[in-house]
N, C-alpha and C positions, 0 to 999 in steps of 0.2 A: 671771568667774564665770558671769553667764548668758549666755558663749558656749558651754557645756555640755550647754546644753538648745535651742541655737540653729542647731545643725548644720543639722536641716533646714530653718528658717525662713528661713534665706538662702542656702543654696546650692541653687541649682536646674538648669538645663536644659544639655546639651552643647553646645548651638549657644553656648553666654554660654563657650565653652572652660575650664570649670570642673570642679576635681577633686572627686570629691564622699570623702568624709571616710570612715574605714570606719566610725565610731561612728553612720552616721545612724539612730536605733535611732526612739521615738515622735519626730513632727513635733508636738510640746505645742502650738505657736503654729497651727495651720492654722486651727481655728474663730476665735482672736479675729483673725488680720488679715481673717475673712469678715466677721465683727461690728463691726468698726472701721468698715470702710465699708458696712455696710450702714446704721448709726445713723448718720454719717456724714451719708449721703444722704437722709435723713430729715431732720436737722438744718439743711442747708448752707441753709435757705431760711425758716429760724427768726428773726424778730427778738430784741433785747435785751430782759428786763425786768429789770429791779433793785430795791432798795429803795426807790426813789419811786413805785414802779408801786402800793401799795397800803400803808395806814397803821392803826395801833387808837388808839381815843381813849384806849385803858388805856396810850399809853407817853409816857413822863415827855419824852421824846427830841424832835426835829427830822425831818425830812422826810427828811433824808439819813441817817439813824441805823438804823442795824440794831436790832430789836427781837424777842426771841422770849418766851415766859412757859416756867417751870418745869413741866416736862414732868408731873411727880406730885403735880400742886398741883390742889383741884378746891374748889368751894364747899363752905362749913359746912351742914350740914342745917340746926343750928340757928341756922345767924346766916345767911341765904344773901346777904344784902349787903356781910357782913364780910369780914374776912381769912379768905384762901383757907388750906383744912390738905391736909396730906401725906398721900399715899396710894402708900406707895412700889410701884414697879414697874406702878402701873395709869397710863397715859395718859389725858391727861382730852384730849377729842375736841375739846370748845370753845376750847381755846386759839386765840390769834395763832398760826398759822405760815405764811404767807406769806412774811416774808422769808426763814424756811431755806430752806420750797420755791422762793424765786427762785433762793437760792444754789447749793442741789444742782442744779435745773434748768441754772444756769451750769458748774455743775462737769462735768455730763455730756455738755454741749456740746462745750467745751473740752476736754474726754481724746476723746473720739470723732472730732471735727477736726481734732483733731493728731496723732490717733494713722494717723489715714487718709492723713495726709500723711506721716509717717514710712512708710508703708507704698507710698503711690505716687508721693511726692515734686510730685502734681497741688498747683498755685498754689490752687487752687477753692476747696479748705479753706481755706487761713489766710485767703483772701480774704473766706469767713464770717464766723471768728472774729474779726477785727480789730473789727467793731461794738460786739462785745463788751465786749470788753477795753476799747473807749473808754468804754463807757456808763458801767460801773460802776467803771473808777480814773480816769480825764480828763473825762468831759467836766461842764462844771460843773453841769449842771441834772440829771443821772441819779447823778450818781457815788452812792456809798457813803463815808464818813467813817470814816478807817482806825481804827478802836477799837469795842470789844462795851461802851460805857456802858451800854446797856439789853439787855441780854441774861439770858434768864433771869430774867425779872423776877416775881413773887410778888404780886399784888394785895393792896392792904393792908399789907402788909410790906417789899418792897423793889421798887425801881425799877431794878433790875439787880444782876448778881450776879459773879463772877469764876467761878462756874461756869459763865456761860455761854460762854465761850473756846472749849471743847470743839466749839462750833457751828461754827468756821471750820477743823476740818479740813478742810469742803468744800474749801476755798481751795487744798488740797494739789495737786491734778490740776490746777490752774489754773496754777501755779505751774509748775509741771511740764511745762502744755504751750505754756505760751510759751519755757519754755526750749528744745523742740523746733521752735519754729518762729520763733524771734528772728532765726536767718541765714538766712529763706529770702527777705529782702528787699524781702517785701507790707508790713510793715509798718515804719518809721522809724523809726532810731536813735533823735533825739528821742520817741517813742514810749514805746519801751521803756523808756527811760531815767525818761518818768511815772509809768510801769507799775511799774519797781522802785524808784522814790522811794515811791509809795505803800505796796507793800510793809515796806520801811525802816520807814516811819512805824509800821506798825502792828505789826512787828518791835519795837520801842521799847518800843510801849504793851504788849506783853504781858511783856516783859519790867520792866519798870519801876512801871507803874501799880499801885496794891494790888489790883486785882483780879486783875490778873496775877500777884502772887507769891502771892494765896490760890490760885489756879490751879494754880501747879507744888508749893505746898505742901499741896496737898489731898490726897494720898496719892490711891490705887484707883486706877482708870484713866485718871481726871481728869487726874493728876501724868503718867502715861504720855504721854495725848495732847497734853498741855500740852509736853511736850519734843517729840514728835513732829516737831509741827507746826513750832514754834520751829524746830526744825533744817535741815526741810525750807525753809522763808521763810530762816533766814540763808544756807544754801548756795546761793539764787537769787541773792539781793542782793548775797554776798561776805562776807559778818559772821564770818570766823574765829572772834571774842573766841567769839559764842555759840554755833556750831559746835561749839568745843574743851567749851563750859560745858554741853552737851548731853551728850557724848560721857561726860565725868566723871560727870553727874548717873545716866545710865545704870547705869554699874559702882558707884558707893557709894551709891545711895539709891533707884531705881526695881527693880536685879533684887537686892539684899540685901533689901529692904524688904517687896517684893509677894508675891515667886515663897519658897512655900515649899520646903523639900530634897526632896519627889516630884514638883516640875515645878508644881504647882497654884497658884492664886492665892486665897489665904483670905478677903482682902477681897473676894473675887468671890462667894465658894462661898456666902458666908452673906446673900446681899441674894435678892431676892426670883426675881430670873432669873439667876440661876447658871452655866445653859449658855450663855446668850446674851453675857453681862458677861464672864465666860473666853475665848469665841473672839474677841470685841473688845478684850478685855487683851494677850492674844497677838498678836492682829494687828498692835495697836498698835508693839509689841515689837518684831516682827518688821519694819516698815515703818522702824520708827526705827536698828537696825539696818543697815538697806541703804541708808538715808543714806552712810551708811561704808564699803560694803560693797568702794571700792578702796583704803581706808585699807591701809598695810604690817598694821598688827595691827589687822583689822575687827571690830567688836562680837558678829561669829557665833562666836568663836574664844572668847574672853572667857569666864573661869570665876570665880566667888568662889572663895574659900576653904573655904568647905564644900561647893562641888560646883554652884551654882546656875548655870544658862546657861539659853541661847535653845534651844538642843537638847534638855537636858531638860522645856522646857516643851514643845515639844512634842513630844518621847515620851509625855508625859503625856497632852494630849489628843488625838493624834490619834485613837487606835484610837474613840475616842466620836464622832469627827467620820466614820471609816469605818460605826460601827455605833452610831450615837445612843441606841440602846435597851439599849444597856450602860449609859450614864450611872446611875450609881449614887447620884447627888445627888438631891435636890429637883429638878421640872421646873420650866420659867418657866411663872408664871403669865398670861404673856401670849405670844406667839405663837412656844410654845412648834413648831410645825409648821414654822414657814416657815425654822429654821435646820435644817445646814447652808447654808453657799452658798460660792463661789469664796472661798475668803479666803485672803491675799494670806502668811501666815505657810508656807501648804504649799508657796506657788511660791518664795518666796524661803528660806527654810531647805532646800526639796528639793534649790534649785540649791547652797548653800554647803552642804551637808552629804552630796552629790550621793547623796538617794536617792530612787530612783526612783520607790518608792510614794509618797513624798508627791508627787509630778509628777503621777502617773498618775490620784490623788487630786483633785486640783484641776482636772486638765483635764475633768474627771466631773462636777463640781458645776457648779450653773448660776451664770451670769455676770449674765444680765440679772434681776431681779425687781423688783416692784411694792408691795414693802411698804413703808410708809413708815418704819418702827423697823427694816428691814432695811439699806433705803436708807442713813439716817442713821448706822448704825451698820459702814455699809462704805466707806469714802473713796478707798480702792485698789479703782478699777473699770477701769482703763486700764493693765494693766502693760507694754504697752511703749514707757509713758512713762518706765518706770524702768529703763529701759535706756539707755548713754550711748552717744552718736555713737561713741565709740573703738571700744568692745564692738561696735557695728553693725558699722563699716569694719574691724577685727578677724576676724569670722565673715566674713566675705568678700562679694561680689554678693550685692545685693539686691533682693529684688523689683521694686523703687522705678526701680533702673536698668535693672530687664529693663523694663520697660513704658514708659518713657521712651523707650528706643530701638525697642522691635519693639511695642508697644500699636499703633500708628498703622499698622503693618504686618497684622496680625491682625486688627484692625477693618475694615479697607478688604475683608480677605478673607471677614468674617464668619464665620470659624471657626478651630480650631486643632486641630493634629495629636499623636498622643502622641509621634511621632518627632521634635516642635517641641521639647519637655521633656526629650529623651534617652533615649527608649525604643526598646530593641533591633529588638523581633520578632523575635528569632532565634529563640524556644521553649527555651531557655536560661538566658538574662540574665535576673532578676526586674527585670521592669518596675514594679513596684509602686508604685514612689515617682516614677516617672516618670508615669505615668496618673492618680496620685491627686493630685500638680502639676498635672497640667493641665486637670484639672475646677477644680479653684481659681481656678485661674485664668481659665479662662471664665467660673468664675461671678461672679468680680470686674467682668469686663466685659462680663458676660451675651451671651458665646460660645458655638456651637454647636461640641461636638464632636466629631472624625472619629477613625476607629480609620485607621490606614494599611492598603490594601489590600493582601489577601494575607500581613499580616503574622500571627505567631503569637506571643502575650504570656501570659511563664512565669509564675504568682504562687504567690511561696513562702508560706513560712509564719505570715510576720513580723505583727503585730499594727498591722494599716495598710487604713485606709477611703477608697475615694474618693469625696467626697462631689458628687452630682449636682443641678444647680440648672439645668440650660439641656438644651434636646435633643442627642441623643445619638446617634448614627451607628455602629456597631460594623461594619459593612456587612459584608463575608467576612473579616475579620478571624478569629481563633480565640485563645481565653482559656484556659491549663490553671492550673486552682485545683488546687494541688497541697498537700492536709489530713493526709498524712503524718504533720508534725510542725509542729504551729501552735503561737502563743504565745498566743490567745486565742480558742477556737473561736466564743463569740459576738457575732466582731467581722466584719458583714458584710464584702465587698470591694467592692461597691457600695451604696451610702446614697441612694436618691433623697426629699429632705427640701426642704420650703418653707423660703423665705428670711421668710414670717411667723410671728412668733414665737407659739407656745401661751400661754394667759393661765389664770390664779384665775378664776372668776366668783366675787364676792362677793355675799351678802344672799338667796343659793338654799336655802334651810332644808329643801324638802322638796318632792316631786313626786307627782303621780297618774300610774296608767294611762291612756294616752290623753289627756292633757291637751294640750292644743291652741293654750293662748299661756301663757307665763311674762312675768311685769311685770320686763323690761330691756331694754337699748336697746346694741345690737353694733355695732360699727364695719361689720362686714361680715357676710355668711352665714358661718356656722361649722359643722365639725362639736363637737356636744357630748358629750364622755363623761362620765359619773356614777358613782359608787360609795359605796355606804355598806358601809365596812367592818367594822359591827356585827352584820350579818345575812350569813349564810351560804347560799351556794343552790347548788346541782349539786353536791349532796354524794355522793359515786359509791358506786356497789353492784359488788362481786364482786371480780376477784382482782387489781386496782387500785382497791383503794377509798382512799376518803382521804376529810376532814372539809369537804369543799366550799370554794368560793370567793367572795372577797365579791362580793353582788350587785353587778350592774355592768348599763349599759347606754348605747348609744351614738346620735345622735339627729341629723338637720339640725334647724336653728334658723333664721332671716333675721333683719337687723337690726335688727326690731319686736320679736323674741319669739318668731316664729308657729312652729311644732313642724311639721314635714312631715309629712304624716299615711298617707303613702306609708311612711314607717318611724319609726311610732309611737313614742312612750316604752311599753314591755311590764311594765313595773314598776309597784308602788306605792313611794315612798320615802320611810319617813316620816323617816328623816334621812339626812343626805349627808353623807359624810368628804369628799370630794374634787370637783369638777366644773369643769372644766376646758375652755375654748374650744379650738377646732384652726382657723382662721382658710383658709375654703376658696379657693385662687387659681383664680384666674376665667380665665388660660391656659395654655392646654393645655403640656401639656411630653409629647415622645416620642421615643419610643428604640426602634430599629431596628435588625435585623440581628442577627451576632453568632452566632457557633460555641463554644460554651463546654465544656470537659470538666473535670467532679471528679477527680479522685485520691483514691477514699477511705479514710476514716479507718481506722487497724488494729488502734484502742482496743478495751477489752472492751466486750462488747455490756450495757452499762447503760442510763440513762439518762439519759444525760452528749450533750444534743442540740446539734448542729453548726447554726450560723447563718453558716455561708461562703458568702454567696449575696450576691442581687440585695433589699434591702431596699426597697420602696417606703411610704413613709412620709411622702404628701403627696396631695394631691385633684386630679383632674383629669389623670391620667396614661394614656398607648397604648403598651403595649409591642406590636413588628408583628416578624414572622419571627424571633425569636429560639429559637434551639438551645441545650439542655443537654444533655448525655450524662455516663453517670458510668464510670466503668473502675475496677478494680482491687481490687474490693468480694471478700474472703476468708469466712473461716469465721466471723468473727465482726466486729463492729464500730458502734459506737456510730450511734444514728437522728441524719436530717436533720430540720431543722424547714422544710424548702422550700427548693426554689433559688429562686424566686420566694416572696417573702414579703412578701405587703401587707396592711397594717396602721395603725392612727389615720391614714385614707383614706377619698375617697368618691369615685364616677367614676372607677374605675379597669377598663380595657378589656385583655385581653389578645389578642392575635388572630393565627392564624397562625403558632403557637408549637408544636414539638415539648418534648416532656420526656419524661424517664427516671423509671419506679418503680422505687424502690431494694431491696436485697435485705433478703428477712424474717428476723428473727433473735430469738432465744431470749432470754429475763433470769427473774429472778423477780422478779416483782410484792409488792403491798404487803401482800397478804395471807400472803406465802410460799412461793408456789406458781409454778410455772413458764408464762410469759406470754409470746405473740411480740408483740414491741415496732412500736408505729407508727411509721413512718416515710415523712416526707413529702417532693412535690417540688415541692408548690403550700401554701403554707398561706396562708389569709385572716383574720384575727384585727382583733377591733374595725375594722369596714370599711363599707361603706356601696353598694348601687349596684357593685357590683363583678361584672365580664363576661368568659368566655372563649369565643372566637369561633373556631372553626373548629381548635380544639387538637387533640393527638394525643401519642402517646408511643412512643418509641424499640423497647420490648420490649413484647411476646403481650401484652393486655389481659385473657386468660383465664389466664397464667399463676402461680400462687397461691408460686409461690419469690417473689414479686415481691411487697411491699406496693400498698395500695391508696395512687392519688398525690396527694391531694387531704386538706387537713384544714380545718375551721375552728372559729372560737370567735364567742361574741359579733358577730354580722354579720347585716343584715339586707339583702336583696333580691338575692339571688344569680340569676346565669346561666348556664349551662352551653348552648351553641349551636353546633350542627353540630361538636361535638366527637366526639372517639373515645376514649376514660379509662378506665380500671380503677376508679376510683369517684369517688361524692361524700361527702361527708361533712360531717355539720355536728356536734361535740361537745355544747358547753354552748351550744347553743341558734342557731337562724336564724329568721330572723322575714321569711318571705315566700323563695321560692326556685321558680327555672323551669329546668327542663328541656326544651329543645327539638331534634329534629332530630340528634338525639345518639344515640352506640352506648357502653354501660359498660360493664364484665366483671363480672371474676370477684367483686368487692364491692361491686359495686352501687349503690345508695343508703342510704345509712345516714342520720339524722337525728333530730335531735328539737326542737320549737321551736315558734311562733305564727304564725298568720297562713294563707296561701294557698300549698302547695306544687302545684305546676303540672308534669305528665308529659305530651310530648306530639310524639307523631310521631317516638319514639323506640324504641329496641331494647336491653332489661335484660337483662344475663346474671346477676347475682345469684340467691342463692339465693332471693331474694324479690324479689318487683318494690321495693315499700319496707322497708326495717328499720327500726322506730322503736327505737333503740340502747337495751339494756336496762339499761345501767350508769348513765344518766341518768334514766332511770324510764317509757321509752317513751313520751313524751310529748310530744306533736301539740298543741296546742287553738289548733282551726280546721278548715282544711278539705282534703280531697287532690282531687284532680283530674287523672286517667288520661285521655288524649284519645288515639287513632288509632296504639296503640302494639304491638309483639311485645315477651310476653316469654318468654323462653329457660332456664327453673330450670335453676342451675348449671352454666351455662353449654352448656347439651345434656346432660351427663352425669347419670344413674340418678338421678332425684331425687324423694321427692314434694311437689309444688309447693304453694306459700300463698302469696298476694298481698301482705297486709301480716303481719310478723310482727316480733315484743318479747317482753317479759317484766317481768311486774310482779307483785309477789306482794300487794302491798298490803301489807306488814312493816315497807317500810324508808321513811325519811323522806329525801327527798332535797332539801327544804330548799321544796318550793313542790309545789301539788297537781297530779297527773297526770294528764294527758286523753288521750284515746283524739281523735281524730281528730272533729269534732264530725257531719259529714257528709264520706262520700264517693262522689264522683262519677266513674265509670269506662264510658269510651264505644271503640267500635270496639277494642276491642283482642282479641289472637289470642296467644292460650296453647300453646306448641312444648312441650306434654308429651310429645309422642311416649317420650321413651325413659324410662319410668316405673318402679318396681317392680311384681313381679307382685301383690301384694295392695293396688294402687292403687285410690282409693274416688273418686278424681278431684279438682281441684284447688279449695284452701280460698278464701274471701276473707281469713279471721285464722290465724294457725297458733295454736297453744296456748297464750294467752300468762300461765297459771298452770296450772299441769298438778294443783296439789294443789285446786284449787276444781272440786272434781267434785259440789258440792248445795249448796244453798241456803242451809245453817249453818256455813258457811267464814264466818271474820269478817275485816275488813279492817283493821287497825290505821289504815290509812292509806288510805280511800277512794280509787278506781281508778276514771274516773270513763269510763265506753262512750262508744261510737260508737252516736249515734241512730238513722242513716240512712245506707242505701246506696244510689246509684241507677245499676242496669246496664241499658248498654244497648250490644247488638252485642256479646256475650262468646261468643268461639270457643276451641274446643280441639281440638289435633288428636291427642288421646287419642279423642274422641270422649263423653270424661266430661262430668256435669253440674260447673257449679261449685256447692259447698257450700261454709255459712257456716262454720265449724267442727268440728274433730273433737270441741270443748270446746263443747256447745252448751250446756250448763249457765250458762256463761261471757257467752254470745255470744245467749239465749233471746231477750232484749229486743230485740236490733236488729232494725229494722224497715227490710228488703230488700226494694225494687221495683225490677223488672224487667221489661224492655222489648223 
């Protein structure tokens, strides 16, 4: 069954003389064998704790005794020494849970360990986990006592409960993954043999004990995971009898009982977390299912009588788990945010039902989280533990035996080739899956890798990433991304992504402008991004308007707190939806070389934007001599969003780079009306520190068939350095940007945002030296700065010239107040009016940036707030004209211009 979705997870490279399958369609496994060992190796150097490691005076129990309290039990206001009362669905914080947290802590060891060794068949891992596994079933001063006596326990009221059972599903991946690593010989027959005596034992007690048959006969999800578990513990140990008794309980009393005839689960729908208690019912389901799943008649197949199955439940929910904001229930009252996540019902019903969106589904949702009610309530965290050796040796060579025989090969050499993995270079053969192999594979053994020289690598259309973790060599190689006919255009072909994983900041309620230490304490420097999606800001004006986007803003942090004040927080936040760490690595990683050409797209020209590019999406990154060129670009055809595209980044350097502006094309906009669509070959988005050094591009930089190549968003401290570009651009906002040394064309500079923009010993062909973008509300607040520059209105051609130029009527509200530039300072610089109109009055400092505020009783809806001061010095024109403040001096009375 999941050798269906395993094609690519095991078949890999030509040298291993293996045929590879025509079905190889998504590689579903490719991030978790990188997460297996990446947690893996985190782990391998972890000591045991267990239930002797910490104890509560509130448990009735022994040293060795598992002990948790009832999750929705809190004190009485009015007795607050008495018995505790119910409060369903809220978690009381005070509880005992240190022993689950030992246990999940053991559970996640154990799937990561074993699962890394199923992946590289390396001794190292089980050599970890055997501590383990002694501490808490052999050895006699650590162990655990196979029974939940005190589980769930009730102050005042009960000293454990038989609902506590549900708490050793952790046990399931433990289970699991010594079944994965019992024949690799680290650990003793006799061993094992303690390991599943103890099992047995507590196999028993929940079968047998009253707590355990309230357990299976507690109906909800209790009864579900109560079998669950039971099934997975007797298939360790051998227990046919309860095996069989699972198997039966399934089809007459768990899916007759629970699952109503639309797929739903009604004992779920009606308790207090709804969404939460349904993807954990199903999971459940689903998991206990694939116990079976090589049964001749497996529990995926199994119908009632009225129509109830595992398929119908989830037809039911998934489309909520695609689009949660359908959910037509009640939300959870408790963290309701943090679901979806991986759950384990999409991967194993995708495989036995073989459909592909739920595959594609799950490999989307995230794997690792930090909530503890997420935690607990996901115990399939490791799935391919739940795959059987036959199924492995079945899908053919494994990873495990490529690295076994050629890891020691590749090591010694310090790098690998993509013709190591079976890639042609003929410029034909889609090497796809051959390249996207062997980044993975580097980045398992933090390998550098080489493009073969001279080779030329075809990349079709197919919906396939290679993800980039180690440097990168492309040298004269050449790359044709051919966008034809893709199956998902915003599915980069190169992902360059940290191996550290993004986090929640928790306990962040709210931020200032400029604030300068937040009270927390970070493993490392991070980038921070923030958002409160209650407040809306860049809400655009004209013939793509739209209702703005939530503020957002992105930040360095150090692992005191301390905010970089080089790129400020620019907000006030009086509340935050989201804030999230980005965990900055501290080496460098670089990628070199490389001939790339598009094939582009022949879609209609909307707004349906292509991300078939170079994603960079990590801190600390140099890309050096890299080529893009685009070919094949018609009468129409949908915008790029960048061949290079860096983004939730900081320190990222480009240098030495040509690029291609793509061709300009027609759509209508939001207003209705007919619009030429941006399109880019550099976008910067949420970035930080981010440099182009000595760049250039393929076509005319003054020709206007060409988009300008450059965009960004949210990004503060930009460079532009002895480049040659058709523009800059900054949309919703830059906070801080330099221009040096640099020639732009035909668009210029465009911008709007905070801080210090810096022009200097460069050469503008724009129709203005700056545009402060008028769809954003032309707004600056701060400062500009013109040093030792030529600029050239419109590129030479008949123009007449104005230095900075926008438009703001003062009508519209675009979500935050708009400034005019607060001072600007413009030194040595030479005005090429020469080829002017004939009723030229000589060139402005502002062009008109409200044409209807011609006196003084113009009102402003939305206050427009001037430029104080200007300070010229050394302003030439080889018109011979003076420079004037405006043709709108009405507009422009008050600034106050010295000149030098």
């Amino acid at each position: 069954m999941i050798q269906y979705i395993l094609i690519l997870f095991f078949a890999f490279s030509s040298f291993l003389t293996l045929q590879q399958t025509e079905n190889t369609s998504t590689d579903y496994f490719a991030k978790e064998r990188a997460r297996v060992i990446r947690l893996a190796e985190e782990y391998v150097s972890e000591k045991p704790i267990t239930v002797t490691a910490e104890s509560s005076s509130r448990s009735a129990g022994g040293i060795h005794d598992f002990y948790s309290e009832g999750d929705y039990w809190w004190p009485d206001p009015s007795n607050p020494e008495g018995p505790y009362i119910q409060r369903d669905g809220l978690t009381n914080p005070d509880n005992f849970t240190a022993h689950r947290e030992a246990m999940i802590r053991f559970s996640q060891i154990s799937g990561a360990l074993a699962s890394a060794y199923l992946v590289t068949k390396e001794d190292k891992y089980v050599t970890a986990l055997a501590p383990h596994l002694k501490a808490w079933f052999i050895d006699e001063a650590t162990k655990m006592n196979p029974n939940l006596l005190y589980a769930q326990a009730i102050k005042g009221k009960v000293t454990g409960r038989g609902i506590g059972i549900i708490d050793t599903i952790q046990l399931m991946e433990v289970a699991k993954a010594i079944e994965a690593v019992e024949n690799s010989g680290v650990i003793s027959d006799l061993e094992i043999k303690q390991i599943k005596d103890w099992f047995s034992e507590y196999l028993n007690w929940i079968t047998t004990h009253p707590y355990g048959i309230d357990e299976r006969d507690h109906g909800n999800n209790h009864s579900v995971c109560w079998a669950m578990q039971a099934a997975v513990f007797a298939q360790f140990v051998g227990n046919q009898e309860v095996l069989d008794y699972c198997n039966e309980m399934y089809k007459t009393v768990l899916l007759p009982d629970q699952m109503a005839t639309d797929g739903s689960f009604p004992q779920e729908l009606k308790r207090t977390k709804p969404y939460g208690y349904s993807l954990f019912s199903l999971d459940a389901m689903a998991t206990l299912c694939q116990v079976y799943v090589d049964d001749v008649e497996n529990l995926f197949s199994y119908q009632t009588p009225d129509g109830k199955s595992l398929a119908l439940g989830i037809s039911f929910l998934y489309p909520f788990v695609e689009n949660k904001d359908a959910w037509p229930y009640q939300k959870d009252v408790m963290y309701w945010d943090k679901w979806p996540v991986r759950h384990s019902f999409l991967l194993f019903g995708g495989d036995a039902y073989e459909e592909e969106e739920y595959l594609e589904l799950w490999n989307l949702l995230d794997a690792d989280f930090d909530t503890p009610e997420v935690i607990r309530n996901m115990p399939v965290r490791f799935p391919l533990l739940w795959i059987s050796e036959e199924t492995i040796q079945a899908s053919g060579q494994s990873l495990a035996n490529l690295s076994k025989e050629n890891v020691a090969k590749f090591k010694a050499a310090g790098s690998v080739h993509y013709s190591d993995f079976g890639a042609k270079g003929d410029g034909k053969t889609d090497d796809m899956d051959a390249i996207a192999t062997t980044h993975e594979f580097a980045n398992e053994h933090d390998l550098k890798v080489k493009a073969d020289d001279g080779a030329s690598y075809y990349i079709g259309g197919k919906e396939q990433t290679a993800i980039i973790q180690t440097d990168t060599d492309f040298g004269t190689a050449s790359f044709l991304i051919d966008d034809r006919e893709v199956e998902n255009r915003n599915a980069p072909v190169f992902l360059v992504s940290s191996s550290l994983k993004p986090y929640k900041l928790e306990g962040i309620t709210s931020l200032k402008r400029n604030q300068k230490k937040i009270d927390i304490t970070l493993p490392s420097s991070s980038l921070i991004s923030v958002t409160n999606s209650n407040e809306m800001k860049y809400i655009r004006f004209g013939l793509n308007q739209n209702n703005g986007a939530p503020q957002t803003d992105i930040f360095l942090m150090d692992k005191d707190g301390n905010v970089d004040q080089d790129a400020p927080i620019i907000w006030d936040f009086d509340q935050i939806t989201e804030i999230t760490a980005l965990p900055i690595d501290e080496k460098t990683l670089t990628i070199t070389g490389g001939h790339f050409t598009t094939i582009a797209n022949q879609e209609e020209s909307k707004y349906n934007y292509y991300s078939r590019n170079i994603s960079i999406q990590r801190s600390n990154v140099i890309v050096d001599f890299l080529e893009h060129h685009v070919t094949g670009e018609g009468d129409h055809g949908a915008p790029y969003n960048g061949f290079i595209n860096i983004s939730k980044a900081a320190f990222v350097t480009v240098k030495n780079t040509i690029l291609t502006g793509h061709k300009t094309y027609s759509t209508i906009g939001a207003a209705g009306k007919p619009v030429t669509m941006g399109t880019y070959d550099i976008i910067v988005n949420r970035a930080l520190n981010v440099s182009f050094i000595n760049c250039s591009q393929t076509n005319n930089i003054d020709d206007s068939m060409y988009w300008g190549i450059m965009g960004s968003n949210y990004s503060k401290n930009l460079l532009f350095d002895t480049c040659i570009l058709s523009r800059f651009d900054a949309h919703m906002g830059v906070a801080n940007a330099t221009i040096r040394n640099s020639t732009l064309g035909h668009m210029g500079i465009n911008a709007i945002g905070t801080g210090t923009f810096t022009v200097e010993n460069s050469t503008i062909r724009g129709r203005s030296l700056i545009n402060l973008r008028s769809d954003y509300g032309s707004t600056w607040e701060g400062k500009l700065i013109i040093r030792d520059c030529t600029f050239i209105p419109n590129g030479g051609k008949t123009y007449s010239a104005s230095l900075i130029n926008g438009y703001n009527s003062g009508q519209h509200d675009f979500g935050y107040t708009c400034y005019m530039p607060e001072q600007i300072i413009i030194e040595n610089l030479k005005i090429d009016d020469s080829n002017h109109p004939e009723d030229y009055q000589g060139p402005a400092i502002f062009g008109n940036f409200n044409s209807e505020k011609k006196n003084d009783s113009y009102i402003e809806k939305y206050p427009y707030v001037l430029t104080k001061e200007v300070n010229l010095k050394n302003v030439t024109t080889l018109s011979g004209k003076e420079l004037r403040v405006s043709e709108n001096e009405v507009m422009f009375k008050n600034v106050k211009v010295e000149r030098k």
